[in-house]
GUVEXNU-565878 format. One record per atom (N, C-alpha, C, O): x, y, z; residue number from 0. Coordinates in steps of 0.2 Angstrom, whole numbers, m for minus. Last residue first. Layout:
r east = X, north = Y, up = Z, num = NUM
...
END
This chain:
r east = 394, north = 538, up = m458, num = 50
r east = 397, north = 540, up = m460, num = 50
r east = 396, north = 541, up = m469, num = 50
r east = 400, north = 545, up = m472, num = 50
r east = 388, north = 531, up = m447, num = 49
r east = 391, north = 526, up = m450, num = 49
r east = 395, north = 531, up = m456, num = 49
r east = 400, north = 529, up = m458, num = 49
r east = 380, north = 541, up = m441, num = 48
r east = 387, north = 540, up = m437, num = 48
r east = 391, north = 535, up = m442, num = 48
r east = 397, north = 536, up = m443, num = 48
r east = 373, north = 554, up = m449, num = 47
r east = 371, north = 546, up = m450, num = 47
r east = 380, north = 545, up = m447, num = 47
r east = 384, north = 548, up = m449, num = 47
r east = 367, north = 568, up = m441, num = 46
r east = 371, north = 566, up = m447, num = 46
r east = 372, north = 557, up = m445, num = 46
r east = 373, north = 555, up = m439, num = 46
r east = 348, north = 573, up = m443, num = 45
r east = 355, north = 569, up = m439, num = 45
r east = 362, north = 568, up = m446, num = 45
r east = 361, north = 567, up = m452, num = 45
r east = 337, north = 582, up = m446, num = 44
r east = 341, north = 580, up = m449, num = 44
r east = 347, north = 577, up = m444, num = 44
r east = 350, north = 582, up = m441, num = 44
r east = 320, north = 581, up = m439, num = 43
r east = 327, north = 585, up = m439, num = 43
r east = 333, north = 578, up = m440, num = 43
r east = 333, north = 573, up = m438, num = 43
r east = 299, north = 584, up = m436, num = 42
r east = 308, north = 579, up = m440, num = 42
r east = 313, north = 585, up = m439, num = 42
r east = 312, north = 591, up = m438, num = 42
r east = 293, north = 593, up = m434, num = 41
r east = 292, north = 583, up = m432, num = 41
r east = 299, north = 582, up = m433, num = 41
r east = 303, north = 579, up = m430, num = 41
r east = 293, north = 605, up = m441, num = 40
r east = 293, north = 603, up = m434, num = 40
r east = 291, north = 596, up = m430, num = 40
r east = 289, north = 595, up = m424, num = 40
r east = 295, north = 600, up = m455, num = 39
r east = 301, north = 603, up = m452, num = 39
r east = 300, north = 601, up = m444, num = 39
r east = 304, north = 597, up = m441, num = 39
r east = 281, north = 599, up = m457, num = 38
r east = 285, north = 592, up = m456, num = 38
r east = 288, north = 595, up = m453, num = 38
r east = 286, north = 594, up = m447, num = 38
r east = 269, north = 611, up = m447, num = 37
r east = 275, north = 608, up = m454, num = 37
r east = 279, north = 603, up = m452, num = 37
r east = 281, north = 602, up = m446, num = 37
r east = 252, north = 608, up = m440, num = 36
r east = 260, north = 607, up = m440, num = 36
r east = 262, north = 607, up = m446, num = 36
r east = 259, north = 604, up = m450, num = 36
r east = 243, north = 602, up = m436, num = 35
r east = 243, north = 609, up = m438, num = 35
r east = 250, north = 613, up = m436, num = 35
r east = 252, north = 618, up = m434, num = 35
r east = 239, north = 588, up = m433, num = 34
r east = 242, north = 595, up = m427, num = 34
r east = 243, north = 601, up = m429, num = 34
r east = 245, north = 605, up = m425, num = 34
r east = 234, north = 585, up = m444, num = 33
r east = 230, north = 584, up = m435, num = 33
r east = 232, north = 588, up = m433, num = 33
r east = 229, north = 592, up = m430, num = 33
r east = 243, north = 586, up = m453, num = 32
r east = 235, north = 590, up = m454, num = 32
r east = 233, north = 590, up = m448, num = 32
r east = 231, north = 596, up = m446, num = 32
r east = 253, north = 578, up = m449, num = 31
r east = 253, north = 586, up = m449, num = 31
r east = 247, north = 591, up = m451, num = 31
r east = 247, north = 597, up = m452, num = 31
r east = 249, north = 567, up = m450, num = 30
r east = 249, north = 568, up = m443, num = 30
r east = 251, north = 578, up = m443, num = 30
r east = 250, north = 582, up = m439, num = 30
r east = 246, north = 565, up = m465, num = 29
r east = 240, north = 565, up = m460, num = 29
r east = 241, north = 570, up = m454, num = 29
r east = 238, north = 575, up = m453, num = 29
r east = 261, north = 568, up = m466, num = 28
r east = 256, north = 572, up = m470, num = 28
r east = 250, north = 573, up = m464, num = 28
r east = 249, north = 578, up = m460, num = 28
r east = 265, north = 556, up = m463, num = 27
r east = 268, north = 561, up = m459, num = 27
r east = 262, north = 567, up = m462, num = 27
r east = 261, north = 572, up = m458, num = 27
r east = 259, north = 547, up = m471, num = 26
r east = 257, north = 547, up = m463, num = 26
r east = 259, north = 555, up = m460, num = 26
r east = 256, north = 558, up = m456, num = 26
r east = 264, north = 549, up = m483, num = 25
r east = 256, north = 552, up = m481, num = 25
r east = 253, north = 552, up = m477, num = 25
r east = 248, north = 555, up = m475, num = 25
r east = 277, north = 544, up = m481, num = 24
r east = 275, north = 552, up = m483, num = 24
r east = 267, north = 554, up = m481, num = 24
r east = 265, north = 558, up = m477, num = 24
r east = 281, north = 532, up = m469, num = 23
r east = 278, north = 534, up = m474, num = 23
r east = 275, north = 543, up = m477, num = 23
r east = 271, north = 546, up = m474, num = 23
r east = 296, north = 533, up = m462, num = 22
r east = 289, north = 534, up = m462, num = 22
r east = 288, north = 534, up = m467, num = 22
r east = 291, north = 537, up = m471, num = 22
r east = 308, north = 521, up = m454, num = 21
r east = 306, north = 526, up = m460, num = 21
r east = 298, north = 526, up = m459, num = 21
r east = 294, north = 522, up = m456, num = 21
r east = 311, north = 520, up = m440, num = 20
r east = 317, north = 517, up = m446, num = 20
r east = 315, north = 523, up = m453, num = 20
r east = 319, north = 526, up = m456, num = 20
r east = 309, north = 526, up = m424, num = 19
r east = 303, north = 523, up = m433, num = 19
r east = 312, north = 524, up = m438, num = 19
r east = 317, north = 527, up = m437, num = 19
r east = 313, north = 530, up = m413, num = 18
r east = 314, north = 521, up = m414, num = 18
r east = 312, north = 519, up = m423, num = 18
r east = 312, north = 514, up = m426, num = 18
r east = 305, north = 540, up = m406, num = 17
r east = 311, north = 540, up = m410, num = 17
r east = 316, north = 534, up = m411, num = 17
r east = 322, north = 534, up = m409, num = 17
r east = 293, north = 535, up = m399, num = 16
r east = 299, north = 535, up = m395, num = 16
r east = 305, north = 536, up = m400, num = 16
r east = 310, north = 534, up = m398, num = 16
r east = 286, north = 540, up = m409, num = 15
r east = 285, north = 543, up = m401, num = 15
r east = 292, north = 543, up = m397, num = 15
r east = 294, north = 547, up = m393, num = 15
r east = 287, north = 532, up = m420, num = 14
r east = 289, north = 539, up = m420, num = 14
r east = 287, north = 543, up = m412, num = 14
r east = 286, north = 549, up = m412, num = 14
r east = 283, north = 519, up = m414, num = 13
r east = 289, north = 522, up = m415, num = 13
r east = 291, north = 529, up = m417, num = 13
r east = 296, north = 532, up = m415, num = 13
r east = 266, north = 525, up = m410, num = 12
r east = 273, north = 522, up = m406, num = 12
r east = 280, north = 523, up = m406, num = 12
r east = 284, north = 525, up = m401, num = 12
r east = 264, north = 525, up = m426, num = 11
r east = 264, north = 532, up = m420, num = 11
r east = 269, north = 529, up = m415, num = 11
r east = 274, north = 531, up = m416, num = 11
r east = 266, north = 514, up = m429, num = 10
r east = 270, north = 519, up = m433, num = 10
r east = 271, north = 524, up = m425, num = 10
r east = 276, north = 526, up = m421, num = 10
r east = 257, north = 506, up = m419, num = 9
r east = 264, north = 505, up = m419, num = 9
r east = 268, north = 509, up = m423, num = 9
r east = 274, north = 509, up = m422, num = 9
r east = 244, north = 511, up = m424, num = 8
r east = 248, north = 512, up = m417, num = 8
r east = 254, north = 511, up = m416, num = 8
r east = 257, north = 516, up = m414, num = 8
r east = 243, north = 517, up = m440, num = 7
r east = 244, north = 512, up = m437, num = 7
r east = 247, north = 514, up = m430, num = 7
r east = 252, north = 518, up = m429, num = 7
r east = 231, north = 530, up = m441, num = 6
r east = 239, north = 529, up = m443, num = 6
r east = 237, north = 521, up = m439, num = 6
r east = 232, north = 519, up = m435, num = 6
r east = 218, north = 537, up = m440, num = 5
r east = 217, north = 531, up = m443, num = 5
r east = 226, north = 527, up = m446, num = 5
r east = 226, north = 523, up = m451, num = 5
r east = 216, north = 547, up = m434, num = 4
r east = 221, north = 548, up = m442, num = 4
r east = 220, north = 543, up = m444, num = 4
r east = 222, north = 542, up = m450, num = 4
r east = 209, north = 544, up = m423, num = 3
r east = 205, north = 551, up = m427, num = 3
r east = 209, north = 549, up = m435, num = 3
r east = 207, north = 551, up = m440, num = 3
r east = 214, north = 533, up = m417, num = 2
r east = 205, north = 533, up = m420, num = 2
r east = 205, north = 539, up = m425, num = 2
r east = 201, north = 538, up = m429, num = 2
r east = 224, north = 539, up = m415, num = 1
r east = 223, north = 531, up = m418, num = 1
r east = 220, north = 532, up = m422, num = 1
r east = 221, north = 532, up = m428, num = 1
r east = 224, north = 548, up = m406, num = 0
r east = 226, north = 550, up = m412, num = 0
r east = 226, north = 544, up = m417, num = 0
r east = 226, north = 545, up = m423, num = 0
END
């Protein structure tokens, strides 16, 4: 997925292991032209513990 989106390994990385702090819009864009996906189905809303 490196080679083909040209994202950095280290985003992909953290967005693998749900550790990414924040993404970039146009990465998540790329990665849902690749898989032929809606955001929605990458992401889901947590409620923030600190409140």
């Amino acid at each position: 997925m490196v080679r083909d989106t040209g994202i950095n390994r280290g985003t992909l990385t953290r967005l693998y292991h749900e550790t990414a702090q924040r993404v970039e819009l146009k990465d998540l864009e790329t990665i849902c032209q690749y898989l032929n996906c809606e955001v929605g189905e990458l992401l889901e809303l947590q409620d923030d513990p600190e409140g």
